[in-house]
N, C-alpha and C positions, 0 to 999 in steps of 0.2 A: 282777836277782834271779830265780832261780829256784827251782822246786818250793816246801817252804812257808816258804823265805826273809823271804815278806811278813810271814807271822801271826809268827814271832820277831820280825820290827824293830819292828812293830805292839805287840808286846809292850811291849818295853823303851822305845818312845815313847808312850805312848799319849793322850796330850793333840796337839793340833794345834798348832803356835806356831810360830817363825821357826824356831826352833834344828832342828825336826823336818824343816822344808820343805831348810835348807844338809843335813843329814844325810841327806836323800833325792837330793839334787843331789850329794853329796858321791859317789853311787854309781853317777852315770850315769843318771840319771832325772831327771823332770820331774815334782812333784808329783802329777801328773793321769793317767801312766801307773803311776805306782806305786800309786795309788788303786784305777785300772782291774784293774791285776794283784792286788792284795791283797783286792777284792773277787771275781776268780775265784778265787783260790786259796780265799777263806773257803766259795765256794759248791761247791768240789770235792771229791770223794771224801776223797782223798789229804790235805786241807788239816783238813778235818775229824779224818781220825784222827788226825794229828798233832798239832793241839791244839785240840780240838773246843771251850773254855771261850772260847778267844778269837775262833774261827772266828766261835762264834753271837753273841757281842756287836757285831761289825764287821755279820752282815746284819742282826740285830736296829735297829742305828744307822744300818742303810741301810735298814730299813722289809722286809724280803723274805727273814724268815724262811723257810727252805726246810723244806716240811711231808711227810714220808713217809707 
């Protein structure tokens, strides 16, 4: 996955469950880098303008709201 690939799949799963973890494996990832990656992408520029509603509920659920 790259650029804001994550915050779209993120979208469209956004509950955590088996079916989310085979649909993340299903892409060539391991749950835990796609985590990794979908939390940079949410704290990024880029990932922000792209869809800034999902960006802040993913750091919001990760505690680290980024404050300008």
């Amino acid at each position: 996955m790259r650029g804001p690939e994550p915050l779209d799949f993120e979208r469209a799963w956004p509950r955590h469950s088996h079916a989310k973890e085979n649909a993340i494996r299903d892409r060539g990832l391991t749950p835990a880098r796609y985590y990794q990656l979908l939390h940079r992408t949410a704290a990024s520029i880029q990932g922000q303008a792209h869809d800034a509603m999902t960006a802040h509920l993913i750091l919001r659920r990760r505690g680290s709201v980024v404050r300008r």
